[in-house]
DSSP file (Angstrom, degrees, kcal/mol; ACC not computed):
  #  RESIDUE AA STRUCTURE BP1 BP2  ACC     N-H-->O    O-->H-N    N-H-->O    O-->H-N    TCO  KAPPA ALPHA  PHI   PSI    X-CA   Y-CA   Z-CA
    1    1 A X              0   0    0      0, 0.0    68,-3.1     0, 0.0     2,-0.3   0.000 360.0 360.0 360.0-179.0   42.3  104.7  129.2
    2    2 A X  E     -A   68   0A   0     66,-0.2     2,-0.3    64,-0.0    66,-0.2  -0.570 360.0-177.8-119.5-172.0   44.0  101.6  131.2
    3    3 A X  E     -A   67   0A   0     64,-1.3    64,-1.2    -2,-0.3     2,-0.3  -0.946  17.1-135.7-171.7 165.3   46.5  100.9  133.4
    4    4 A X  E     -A   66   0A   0     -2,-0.3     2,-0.4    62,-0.2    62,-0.3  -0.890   6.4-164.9-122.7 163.5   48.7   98.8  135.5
    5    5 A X        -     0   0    0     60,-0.9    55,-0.3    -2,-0.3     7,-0.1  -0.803  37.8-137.2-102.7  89.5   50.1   98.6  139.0
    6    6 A X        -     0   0    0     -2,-0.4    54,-0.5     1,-0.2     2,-0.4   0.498  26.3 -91.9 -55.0-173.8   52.9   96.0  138.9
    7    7 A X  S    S+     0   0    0     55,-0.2    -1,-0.2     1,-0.1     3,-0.1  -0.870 120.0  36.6 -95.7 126.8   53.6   93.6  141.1
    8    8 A X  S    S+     0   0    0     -2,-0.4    -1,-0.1     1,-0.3    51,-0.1  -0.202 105.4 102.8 101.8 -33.2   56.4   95.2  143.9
    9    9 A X        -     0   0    0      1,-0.1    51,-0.4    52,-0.1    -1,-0.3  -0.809  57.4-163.6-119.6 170.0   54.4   99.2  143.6
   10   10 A X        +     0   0    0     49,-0.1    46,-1.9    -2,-0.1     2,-0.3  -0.149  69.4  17.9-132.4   4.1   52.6  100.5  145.2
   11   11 A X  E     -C   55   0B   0     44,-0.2     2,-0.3    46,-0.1    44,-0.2  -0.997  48.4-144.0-165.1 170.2   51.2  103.4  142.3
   12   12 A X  E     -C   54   0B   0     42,-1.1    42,-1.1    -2,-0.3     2,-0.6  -0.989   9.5-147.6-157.5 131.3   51.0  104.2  138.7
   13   13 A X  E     -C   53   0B   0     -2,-0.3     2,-0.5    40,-0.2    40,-0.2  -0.780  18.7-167.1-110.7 127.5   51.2  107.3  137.1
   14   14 A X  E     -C   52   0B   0     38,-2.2    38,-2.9    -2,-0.6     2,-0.7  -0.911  23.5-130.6-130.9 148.3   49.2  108.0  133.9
   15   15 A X  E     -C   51   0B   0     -2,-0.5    36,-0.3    36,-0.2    -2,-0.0  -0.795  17.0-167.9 -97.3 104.2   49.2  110.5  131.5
   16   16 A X        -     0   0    0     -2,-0.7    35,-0.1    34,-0.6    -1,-0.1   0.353  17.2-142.7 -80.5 -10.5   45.9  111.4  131.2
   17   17 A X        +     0   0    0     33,-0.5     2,-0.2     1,-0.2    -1,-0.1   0.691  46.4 144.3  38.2  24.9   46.0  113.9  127.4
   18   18 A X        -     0   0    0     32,-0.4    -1,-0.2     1,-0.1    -2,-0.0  -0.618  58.8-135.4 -85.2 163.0   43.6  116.6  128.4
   19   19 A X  S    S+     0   0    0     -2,-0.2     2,-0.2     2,-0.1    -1,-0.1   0.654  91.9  36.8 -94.8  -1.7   44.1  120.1  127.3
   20   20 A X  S    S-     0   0    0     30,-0.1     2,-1.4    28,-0.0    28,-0.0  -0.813  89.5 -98.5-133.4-165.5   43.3  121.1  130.9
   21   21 A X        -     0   0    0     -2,-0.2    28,-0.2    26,-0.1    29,-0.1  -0.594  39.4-137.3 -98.7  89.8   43.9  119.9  134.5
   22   22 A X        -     0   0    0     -2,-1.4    51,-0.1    27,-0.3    -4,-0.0  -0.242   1.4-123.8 -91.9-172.2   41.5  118.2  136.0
   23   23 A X    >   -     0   0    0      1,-0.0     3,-0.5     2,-0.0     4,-0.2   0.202  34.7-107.5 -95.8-168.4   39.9  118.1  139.3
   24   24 A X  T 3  S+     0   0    0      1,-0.2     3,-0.4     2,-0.1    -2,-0.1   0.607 123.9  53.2 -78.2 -41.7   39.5  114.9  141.7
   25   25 A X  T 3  S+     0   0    0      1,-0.2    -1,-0.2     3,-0.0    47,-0.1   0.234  97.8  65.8 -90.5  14.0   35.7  114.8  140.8
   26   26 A X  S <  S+     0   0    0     -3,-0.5    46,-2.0    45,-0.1     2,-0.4   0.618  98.2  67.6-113.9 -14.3   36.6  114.8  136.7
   27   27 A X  E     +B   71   0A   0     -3,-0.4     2,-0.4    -4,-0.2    44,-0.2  -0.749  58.2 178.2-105.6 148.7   38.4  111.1  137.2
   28   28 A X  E     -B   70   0A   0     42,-4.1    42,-1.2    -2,-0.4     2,-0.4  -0.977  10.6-157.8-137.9 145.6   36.7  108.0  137.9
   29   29 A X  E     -B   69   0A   0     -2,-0.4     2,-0.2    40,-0.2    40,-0.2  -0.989   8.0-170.7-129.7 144.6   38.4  104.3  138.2
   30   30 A X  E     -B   68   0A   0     38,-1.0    38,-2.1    -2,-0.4     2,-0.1  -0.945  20.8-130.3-142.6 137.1   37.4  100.9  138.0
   31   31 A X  E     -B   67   0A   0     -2,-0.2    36,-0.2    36,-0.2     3,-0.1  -0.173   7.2-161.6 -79.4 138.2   39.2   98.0  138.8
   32   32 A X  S    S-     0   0    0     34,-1.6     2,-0.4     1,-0.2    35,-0.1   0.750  73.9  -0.5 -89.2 -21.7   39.5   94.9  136.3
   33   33 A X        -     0   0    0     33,-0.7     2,-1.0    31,-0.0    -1,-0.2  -0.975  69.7 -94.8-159.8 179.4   40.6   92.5  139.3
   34   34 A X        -     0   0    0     -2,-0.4    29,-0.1    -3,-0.1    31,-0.1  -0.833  43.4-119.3-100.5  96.6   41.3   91.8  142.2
   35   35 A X        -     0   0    0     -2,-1.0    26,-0.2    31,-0.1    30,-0.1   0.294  25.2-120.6 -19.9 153.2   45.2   91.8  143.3
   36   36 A X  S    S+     0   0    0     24,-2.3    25,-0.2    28,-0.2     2,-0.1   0.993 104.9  42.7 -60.1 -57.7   46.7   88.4  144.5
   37   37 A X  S    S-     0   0    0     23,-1.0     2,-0.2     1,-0.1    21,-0.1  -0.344 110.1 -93.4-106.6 147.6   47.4   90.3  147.6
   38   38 A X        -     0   0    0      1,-0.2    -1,-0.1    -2,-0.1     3,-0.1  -0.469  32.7-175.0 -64.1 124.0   45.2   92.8  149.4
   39   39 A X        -     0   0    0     -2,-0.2    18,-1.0     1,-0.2    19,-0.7   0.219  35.4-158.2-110.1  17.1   46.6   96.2  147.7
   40   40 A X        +     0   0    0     16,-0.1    -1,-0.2    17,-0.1     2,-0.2  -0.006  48.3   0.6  27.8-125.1   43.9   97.8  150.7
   41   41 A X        -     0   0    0     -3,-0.1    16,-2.1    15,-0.1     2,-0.3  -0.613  68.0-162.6-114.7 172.3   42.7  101.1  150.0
   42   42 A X  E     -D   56   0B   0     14,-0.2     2,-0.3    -2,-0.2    14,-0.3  -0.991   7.3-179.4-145.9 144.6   43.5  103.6  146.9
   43   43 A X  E     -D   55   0B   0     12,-2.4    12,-4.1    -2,-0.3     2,-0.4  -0.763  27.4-116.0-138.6 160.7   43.3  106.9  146.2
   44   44 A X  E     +D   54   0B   0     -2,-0.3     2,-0.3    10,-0.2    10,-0.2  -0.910  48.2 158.0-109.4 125.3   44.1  109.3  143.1
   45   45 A X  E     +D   53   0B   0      8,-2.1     8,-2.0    -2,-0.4     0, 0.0  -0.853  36.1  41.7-144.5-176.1   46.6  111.8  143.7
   46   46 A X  E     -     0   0B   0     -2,-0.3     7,-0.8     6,-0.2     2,-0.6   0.901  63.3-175.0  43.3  71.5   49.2  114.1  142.5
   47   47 A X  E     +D   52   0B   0      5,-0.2     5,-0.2    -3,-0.2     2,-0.2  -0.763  13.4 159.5 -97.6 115.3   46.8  115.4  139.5
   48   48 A X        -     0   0    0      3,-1.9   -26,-0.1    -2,-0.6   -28,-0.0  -0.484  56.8 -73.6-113.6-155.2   49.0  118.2  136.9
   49   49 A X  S    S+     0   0    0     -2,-0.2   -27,-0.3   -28,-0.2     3,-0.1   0.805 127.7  26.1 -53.3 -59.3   48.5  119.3  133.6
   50   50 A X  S    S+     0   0    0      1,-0.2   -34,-0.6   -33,-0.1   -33,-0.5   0.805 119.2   3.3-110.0 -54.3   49.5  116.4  131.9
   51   51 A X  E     -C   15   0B   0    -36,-0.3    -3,-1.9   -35,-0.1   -36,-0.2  -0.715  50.0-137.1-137.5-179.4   49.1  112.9  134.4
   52   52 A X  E     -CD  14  47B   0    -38,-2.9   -38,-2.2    -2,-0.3     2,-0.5  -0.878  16.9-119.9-164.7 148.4   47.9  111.4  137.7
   53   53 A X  E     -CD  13  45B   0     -8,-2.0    -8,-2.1    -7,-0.8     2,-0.4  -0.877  13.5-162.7-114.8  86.9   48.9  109.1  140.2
   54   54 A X  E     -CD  12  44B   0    -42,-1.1   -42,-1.1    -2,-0.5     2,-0.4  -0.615  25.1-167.9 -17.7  85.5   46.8  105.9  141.1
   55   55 A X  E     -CD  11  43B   0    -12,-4.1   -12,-2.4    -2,-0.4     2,-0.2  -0.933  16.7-169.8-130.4 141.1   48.0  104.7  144.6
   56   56 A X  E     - D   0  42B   0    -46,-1.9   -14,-0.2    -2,-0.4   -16,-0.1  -0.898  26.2-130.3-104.3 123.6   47.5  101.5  146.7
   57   57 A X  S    S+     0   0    0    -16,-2.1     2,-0.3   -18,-1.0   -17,-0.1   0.545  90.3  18.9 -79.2  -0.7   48.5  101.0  150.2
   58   58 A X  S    S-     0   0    0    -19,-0.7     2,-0.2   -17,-0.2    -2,-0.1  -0.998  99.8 -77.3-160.2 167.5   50.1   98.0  149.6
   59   59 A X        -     0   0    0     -2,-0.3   -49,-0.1     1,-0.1   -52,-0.1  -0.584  35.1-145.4 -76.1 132.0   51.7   95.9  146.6
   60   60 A X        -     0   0    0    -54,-0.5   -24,-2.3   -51,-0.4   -23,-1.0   0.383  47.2-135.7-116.7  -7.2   48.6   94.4  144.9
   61   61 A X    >   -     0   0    0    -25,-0.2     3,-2.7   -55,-0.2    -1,-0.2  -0.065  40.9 -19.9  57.8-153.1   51.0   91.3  144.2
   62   62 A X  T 3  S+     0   0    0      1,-0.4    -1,-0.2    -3,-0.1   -55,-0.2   0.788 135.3  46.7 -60.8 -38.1   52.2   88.6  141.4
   63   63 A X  T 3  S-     0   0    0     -3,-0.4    -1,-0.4     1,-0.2    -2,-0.2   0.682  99.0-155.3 -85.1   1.0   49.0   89.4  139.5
   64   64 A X    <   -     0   0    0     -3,-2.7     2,-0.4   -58,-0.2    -1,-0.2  -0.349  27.1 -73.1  88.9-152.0   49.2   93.2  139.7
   65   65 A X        -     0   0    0    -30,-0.1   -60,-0.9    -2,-0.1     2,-0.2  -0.844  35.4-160.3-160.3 114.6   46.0   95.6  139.4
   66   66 A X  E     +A    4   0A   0     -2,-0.4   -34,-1.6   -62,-0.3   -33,-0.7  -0.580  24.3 168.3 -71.3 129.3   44.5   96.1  136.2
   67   67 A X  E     -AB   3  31A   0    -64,-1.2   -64,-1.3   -36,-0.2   -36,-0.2  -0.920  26.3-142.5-159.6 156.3   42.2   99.5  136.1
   68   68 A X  E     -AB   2  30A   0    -38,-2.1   -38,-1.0    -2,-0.3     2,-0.3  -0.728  17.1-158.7-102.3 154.7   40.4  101.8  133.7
   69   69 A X  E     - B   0  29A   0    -68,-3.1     2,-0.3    -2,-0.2   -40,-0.2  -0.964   9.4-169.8-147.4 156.3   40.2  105.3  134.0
   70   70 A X  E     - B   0  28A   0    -42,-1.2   -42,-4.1    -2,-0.3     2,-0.4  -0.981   3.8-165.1-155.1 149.9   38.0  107.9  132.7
   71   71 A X  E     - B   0  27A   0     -2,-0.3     2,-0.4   -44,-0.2   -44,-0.2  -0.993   9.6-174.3-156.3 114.0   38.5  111.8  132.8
   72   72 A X        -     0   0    0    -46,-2.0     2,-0.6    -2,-0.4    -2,-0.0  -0.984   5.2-167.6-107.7 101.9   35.4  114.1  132.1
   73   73 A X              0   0    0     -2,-0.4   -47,-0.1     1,-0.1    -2,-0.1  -0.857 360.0 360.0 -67.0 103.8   35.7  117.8  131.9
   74   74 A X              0   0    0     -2,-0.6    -1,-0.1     0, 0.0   -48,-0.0   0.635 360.0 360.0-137.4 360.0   32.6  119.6  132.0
């Protein structure tokens, strides 16, 4: 899947449609650009059932932050 991180946040919560929860090791991201502004480091957090939360230590600015995400169960 994709996602965004606007310009002003600082995370993005996506709803990920697996039938189970996965683990930290079952998601992988890669970034499509480079924020105007340094969004410094990011982590995946807050993983449930349903989403997870894609957070940046700082607001990635006017052009936002473009990422892909990929979620492997095995």
């Amino acid at each position: 899947g994709t996602g965004t991180i606007a310009s002003g946040a600082t995370s993005a919560v996506i709803t990920h449609g697996l039938s189970v929860t996965p683990t930290l090791d079952d998601i992988s991201i890669t970034f499509g650009e480079q924020g105007t502004a340094d969004y410094g480091r990011w982590w995946v957090g807050t993983i449930t059932s349903t989403q997870f939360t894609l957070n940046v230590s700082a607001d990635p600015g006017v052009s936002a932050l473009d990422f892909a995400w990929k979620a492997i169960i095995l």
